[in-house]
C-alpha angles and dihedrals in degrees: 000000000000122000088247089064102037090052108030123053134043123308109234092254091067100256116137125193127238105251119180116221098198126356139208121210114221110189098216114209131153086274094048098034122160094279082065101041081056099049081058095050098088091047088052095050093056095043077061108244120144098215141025095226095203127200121245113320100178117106117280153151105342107256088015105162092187106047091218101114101070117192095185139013092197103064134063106228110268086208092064093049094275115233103328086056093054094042095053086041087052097049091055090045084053095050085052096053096241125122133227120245114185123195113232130219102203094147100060149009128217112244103174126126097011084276092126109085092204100045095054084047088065096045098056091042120027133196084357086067116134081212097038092104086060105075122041116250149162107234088163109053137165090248110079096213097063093046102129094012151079125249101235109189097189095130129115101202134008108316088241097053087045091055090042097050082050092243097135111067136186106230137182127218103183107292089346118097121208145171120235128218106160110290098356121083099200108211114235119223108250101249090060084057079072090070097047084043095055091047090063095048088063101045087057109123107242095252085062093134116242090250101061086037088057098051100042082048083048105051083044092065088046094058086039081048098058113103111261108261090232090055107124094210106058119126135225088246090041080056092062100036090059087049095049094048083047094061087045087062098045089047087048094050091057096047092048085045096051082046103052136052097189090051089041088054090036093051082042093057099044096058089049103052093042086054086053098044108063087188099061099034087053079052088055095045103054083059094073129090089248136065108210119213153169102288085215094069100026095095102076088052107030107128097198138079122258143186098256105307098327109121093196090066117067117198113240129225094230083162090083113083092228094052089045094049087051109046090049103047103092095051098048086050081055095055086040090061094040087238088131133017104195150024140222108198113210124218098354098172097069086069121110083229125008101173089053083047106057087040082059093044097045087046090050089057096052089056098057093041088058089252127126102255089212103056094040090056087044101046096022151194097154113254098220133035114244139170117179127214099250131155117216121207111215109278091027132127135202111246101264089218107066119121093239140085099250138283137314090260109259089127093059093041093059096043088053100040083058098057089067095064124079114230100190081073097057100108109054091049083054087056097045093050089046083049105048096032099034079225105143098155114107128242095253085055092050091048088052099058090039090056094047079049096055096047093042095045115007095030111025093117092055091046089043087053087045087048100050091040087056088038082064096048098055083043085074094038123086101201089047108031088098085061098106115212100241077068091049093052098051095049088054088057103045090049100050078052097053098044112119102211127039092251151355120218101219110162140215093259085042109255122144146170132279119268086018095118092046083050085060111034083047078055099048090044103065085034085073091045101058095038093055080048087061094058090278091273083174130058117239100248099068083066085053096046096050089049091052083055107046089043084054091245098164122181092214138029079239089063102046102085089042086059096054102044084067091050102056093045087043086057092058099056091047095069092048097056099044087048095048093039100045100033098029110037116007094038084062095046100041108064105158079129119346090199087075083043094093140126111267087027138108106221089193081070103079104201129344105257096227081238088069101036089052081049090057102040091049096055084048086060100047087039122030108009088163097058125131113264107207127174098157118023137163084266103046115120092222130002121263090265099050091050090052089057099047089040083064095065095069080066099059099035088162090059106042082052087053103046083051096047085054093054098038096094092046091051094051092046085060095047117115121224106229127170094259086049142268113353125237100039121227094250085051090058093047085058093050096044090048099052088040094065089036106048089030097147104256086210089057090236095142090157092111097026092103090047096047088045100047097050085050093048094050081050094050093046091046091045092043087057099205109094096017143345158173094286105036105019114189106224087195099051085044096066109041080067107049081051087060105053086048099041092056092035091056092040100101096209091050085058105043079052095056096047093049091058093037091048083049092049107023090093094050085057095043082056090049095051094050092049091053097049089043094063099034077061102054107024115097115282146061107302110218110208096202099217111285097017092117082084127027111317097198094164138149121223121285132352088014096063087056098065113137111271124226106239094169089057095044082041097070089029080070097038091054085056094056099047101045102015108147138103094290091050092050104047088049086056078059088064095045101034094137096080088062103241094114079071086046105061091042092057084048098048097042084052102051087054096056094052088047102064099014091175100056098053086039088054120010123128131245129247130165108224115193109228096157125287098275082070142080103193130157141165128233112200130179135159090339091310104119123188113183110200118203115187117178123222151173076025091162091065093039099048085038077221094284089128136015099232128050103232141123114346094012082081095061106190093340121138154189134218114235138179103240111265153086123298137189117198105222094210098056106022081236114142115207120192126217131207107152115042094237102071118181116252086229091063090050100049099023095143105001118049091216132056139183096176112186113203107231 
């Protein structure tokens, strides 16, 4: 049975799953809260979309404007109305016929602040901890000191200047003892609440009476008599037992405390006299479960799983079937009550076990929907929608065998990005950017050092874990155990940077995926390359070994688990790293054409031939006809628009080097002499030149550009890591670039300049960005509108891409089409196509097809159709019912700049095969009839450059 029927259709006993036809992204924060998401319902109805796809709604981070760092799954966030507010914004959404689609955090939890509940539960009491089993950490590492803790790394400076400054303080709440660092209370572990409870005893005054002695001794045997939080044998029950008791002390302190003075004054001196004595506060210190330390050289030591490098989000075991029951518990009791239908899963390779995941997942939702979870994985459909966050390399597929309905849509949004670059001009951008920067090294070679950078600076604690763990594997091996561990390490590292795919799904019986040992052994390969390219400093078995580990090539039945249990840990660094390595590092250094620099993209592809883009989209429609259709997301480097404009210059190479050759001089004069050269760099300035012509404001309001540039700017250089970064920023470097953007943004001759090539390109990438909306809108899939696409999405990365979007103004926008739509509407939004409604009207129109013959555009089927290759033009066909998309591009090339549309005359003798018929185009109310089945392209877009004609 194929994925599309498992997980499309209606089960036998008459269920049918909720399947979204076309879905809007709405970014929740305290300032756009579910009061506001439902005052936007009735707009996006009538835009046409099925279902409101909403960012993270669990609690998280106070004053989080992501989501992303969830604090509790359990909880709906009280900042966005809690649950009363989603239910209210769900039973609009209900009267309006849309569906609620939520995005899921299963990978990681936010534990900054001491705002997670669990977290800070692990960290008073330990390994004790009722909530220990839910993060992933090393309790056991090779370095002594952090046996039995966590590394914390909350410090601003090293941990014995911050004792010394007086900067860490012992405090009392009541009966709870903390320790202070600014803003954070650090919660003790109870048993070094002996220490501070032995201090007042003996700071009572002597007159103290026997009865308030003997229950502060008491409550001091209670807290010596707690099992120790490193104890092995300790219970789920004994847990909560400890925690409990542990309540009953504190309650007791504070009672004792409210009821004598001479306890109250003795508890008050002897926080005053540890916060004056470093000596005895770092005493006290070393007795908790944690071991603070500076956030700048954590890394290398840190014991617990993260989200890529960020300390304040602490990885999950969702692998364990406790951790898995909670943290879904919330969310199936959503789907029970009907309040969602679907669910976006964020970052799902970084899970020990993705495929296990999504059948649980999948199980968990039957069961709230009243369905046995058994038969409706067995028979499908698939109870619940799902799409899962998951970055493609080129080549890859997605398991067919997931229980999900496809991906997020990265891998669509790179295929189609592509098609709006010309490759026959690679090789002169290439040129121009060798030429500019002085950069001649490739993008692979770029990916390769980022991803050595990662694991030695961002990453070095995760790779240390995964060392030690192997370490411990050749120890029971004859024919590996001379294998050290600083040789284990590196070969970790060469080969994670060698992996040509972000991960491998290997799982605990063995099973794997197809195509997962080529993955590897493709890995292990150019390990060896490169290291024999280095002057061969590792022998060549410990490649070999490492390959019979991570293939599971066990020399007995009693290995074999032990293997896997590597693997599987090894699989979840390898994502990391390529994430961090590719996104976050090479995709900064590397500029030859930022548009191709994208998440889910491969920048060394310069350009999608429309052969392989038709190839792609008709697998998507046998496959995974459900799938998420992005062009613009909350992850994305640069918004679609501003995509569409940079994505012309690779179709007027002689003028973009001559626009660069012009400014040279001008950038040069703004440069800064520091000690480590010339700041900005070159390759600094091509980035800025690049996202200036792309995200050039289309109103002309420039009054906030050098603000929006330079922030992305200091983001990019501190991403890029070679002048500056997260970790080390360079204030001087820093600011020579932000005196750069300001000092050319301010120079009246720059900007007239830009204006004037923006002004000569800015339709092209209109037409670009038309054409781009136009098939994510038809292709199959499920088509994503990111909040505010349906006009001109000319963002930076985040936070810029977040700004607050104007629904009044898109509101009468919408309400202007539906008065007066029609051919003349549309050719005068031609003329004004700067205000963004042109976009709009295609979104709305699309829409309004879509719903129009849903099961054309559900099911139909995919067909390439070659129209030239200035179009992308295709064919959906289902049950007699025919849509012919035709999507214009490289129209700069095409018009020769003689006029700003493509449309007419601009086609020549071009033409287009068509089916006979009749045919309305849905985004101009046109009909085109159709005798001969080549039919001229004229004819087609004689007074719009874009068409879904559907044949009547």
């Amino acid at each position: 049975m194929s994925a599309a029927t498992v997980k499309d259709g209606t089960a036998p006993d008459g269920f049918t799953p909720h399947l979204p036809a076309a879905t809007y992204r709405l970014q929740l924060h305290r300032d756009f809260d579910f009061a506001a998401a439902r005052r936007t319902l009735p707009y996006l109805k009538r835009l046409g979309v099925t279902d409101v796809y909403l960012s993270p709604i669990w609690t998280s981070t106070p004053g989080s404007t992501h989501g992303y760092d969830v604090t509790d799954h359990a909880q709906i966030n009280p900042e966005l109305g809690g649950l009363p507010g989603l239910r209210r914004l769900s039973a609009r959404a209900r009267e309006l016929g849309l569906g609620l689609i939520v995005d899921f955090v299963p990978n990681h939890m936010g534990i900054q602040g001491g705002h997670n509940p669990y977290w800070e539960d692990v960290l008073r009491h330990g390994q004790a901890s009722r909530y220990a089993h839910f993060f992933d950490i090393s309790w056991q590492p090779l370095k002594r000191a952090l046996e039995g803790r966590v590394l914390l790394p909350v410090l601003g400076d090293q941990y014995g200047r911050v004792l010394e400054r007086g900067e860490l303080q012992l405090e009392r709440q009541g009966g709870v003892f903390n320790l202070r660092y600014w803003e954070r209370a650090l919660p003790m572990s109870p048993r070094s609440v002996a220490h501070v409870l032995a201090w007042v005893q003996e700071a009572l005054p002597s007159g103290t009476d026997t009865a308030t002695r003997a229950e502060l001794a008491s409550i001091r045997r209670s807290v010596d008599n707690l099992p120790r939080s490193t104890s092995s044998d300790l219970t789920d029950t004994d847990r909560v037992i400890r925690a409990q008791e542990v309540e009953v002390m504190t309650r007791r302190v504070q009672a004792l405390a409210e009821a004598s003075g001479a306890v109250r004054a003795a508890l008050e001196a002897t926080v005053r006299a540890v916060n004056a004595d470093p000596a005895r506060l770092d005493a006290l210190v070393s007795e908790q479960n944690y071991r603070l330390a500076f956030w700048k050289v954590a890394a290398e030591e840190i014991n617990y799983r993260r989200f890529f490098d960020i300390n304040d989000l602490a990885a999950l075991r969702m692998e364990d079937p406790r951790v898995f029951a909670w943290a879904h518990a919330t969310l199936f009791e959503l789907l029970r009550e009907g309040l969602v239908q679907g669910v976006r899963l964020d970052h799902t390779d970084g899970l020990f076990d993705p495929a296990g995941y999504f059948q649980s997942l999948q199980a968990g939702a039957a069961n709230a929907l009243g369905l046995d979870p058994v038969a409706a994985l067995r028979d499908g459909p698939l109870p619940l929608y799902v799409v899962a966050e998951k970055i493609l390399e080129p080549g890859e597929v997605l398991p067919d065998a997931w229980a999900i309905h496809g991906t997020t849509g990265y891998d669509f949004l790179a295929q189609l990005n592509g098609v709006f670059v010309d490759g026959a001009n690679e090789e002169e951008i290439s040129a121009v950017y060798r030429r500019f920067t002085g950069d001649r090294s490739s993008y692979g070679e770029h990916l390769y050092r980022g991803k050595h950078l990662i694991q030695r600076v961002s990453l070095p604690g995760e790779v240390n874990v995964l060392a030690e763990h192997l370490e411990r594997l050749a120890e029971a091996d004859l024919h590996a155990r001379d294998f050290t561990l600083s040789t284990l390490r590196a070969a970790i590292r060469e080969v994670i940077a060698s992996f040509p795919v972000y991960r491998t799904y290997i799982r605990a019986d063995g099973a794997r995926e197809p195509g997962d040992d080529a993955k590897i052994a493709h890995a292990i390969r150019d390990a060896k390359t490169q290291n024999r390219r280095a002057g061969a400093p590792l022998d060549p078995s410990v490649f070999d070994y490492l390959h019979a580990v991570l293939t599971l090539k066990a020399p007995d039945a009693g290995t074999q688990e032990a293997y896997a249990d590597f693997t599987l840990k090894f699989q979840q660094l390898t994502g990391p790293v390529t994430a961090k390595g590719a996104e976050d590092t090479a995709f900064y250094r590397y500029a030859r054409l930022l548009s191709l620099n994208e998440v889910g993209g491969d920048p060394a592809l310069f350009g999608t031939p429309l052969r392989t883009f038709h190839a792609a989209a008709a697998a998507r429609a046998a496959h995974w006809p459900q799938a998420m259709l992005a062009g613009s997301t909350h992850d994305t480097k640069r918004g679609e628009d501003t995509r569409a404009r940079i994505s012309v210059l690779s179709e007027i190479p002689q003028t973009w080097a001559a626009y660069l050759s012009r400014w040279s001089p001008l950038i040069r004069s703004l440069e800064t002499e520091l000690d480590l050269g010339r700041a900005p760099t070159t390759a600094d300035a091509f980035v800025l030149l690049q996202n200036a012509l792309g995200a050039y404001p289309l109103d002309g309001r420039t009054d906030d550009f050098a603000d929006r540039l330079s922030a992305y700017m200091l983001k990019a250089a501190r991403e890029a890591k070679l002048r500056t970064s997260w970790a080390a920023p360079d204030s001087d470097y820093e600011a020579a670039l932000d005196a750069l953007v300001r000092g050319l943004i301010g120079h009246d001759a720059f900007m007239d300049s830009l204006r004037e090539l923006h002004g000569r390109i800015s339709p092209y990438g209109a037409q670009n960005g038309l054409s781009a909306a136009l098939v994510r809108l038809s292709a199959p899939g499920v088509p994503d509108t990111y909040q505010g696409s349906e006009g001109w999405n000319q963002s930076l990365v985040d936070p810029d891409n977040r700004r607050p979007v104007d629904y009044g103004a898109l509101n009468r926008t919408l309400g202007r089409l539906e008065r007066g739509a029609g051919p003349a509407l549309a050719g005068r939004l031609l003329d004004t196509f700067g205000d963004g409604s042109v976009k709009v009207l295609v979104t709305w129109a699309a829409l309004k097809a879509r719903a129009d013959h849903p099961e054309l555009f559900r099911h139909g089927s995919y067909h390439g159709v070659d129209a030239g290759r200035h179009v992308v033009a295709f064919r959906r066909e289902h049950a007699g019912q025919l849509a012919v998309t035709v999507a214009p591009r490289l129209t700069l090339t095409l018009t020769r700049e003689q006029r700003p549309w493509a449309t007419a005359e601009a086609w020549g003798n071009r033409q287009i095969t068509l089916p006979a018929g009749t045919y309305t185009n849905a985004l101009t109310g046109e009909t085109l009839r159709v005798r001969a089945a080549r039919t001229p392209l004229a004819k087609v877009l004689e007074n719009f450059p874009l068409a879904l004609l559907i044949r009547q």
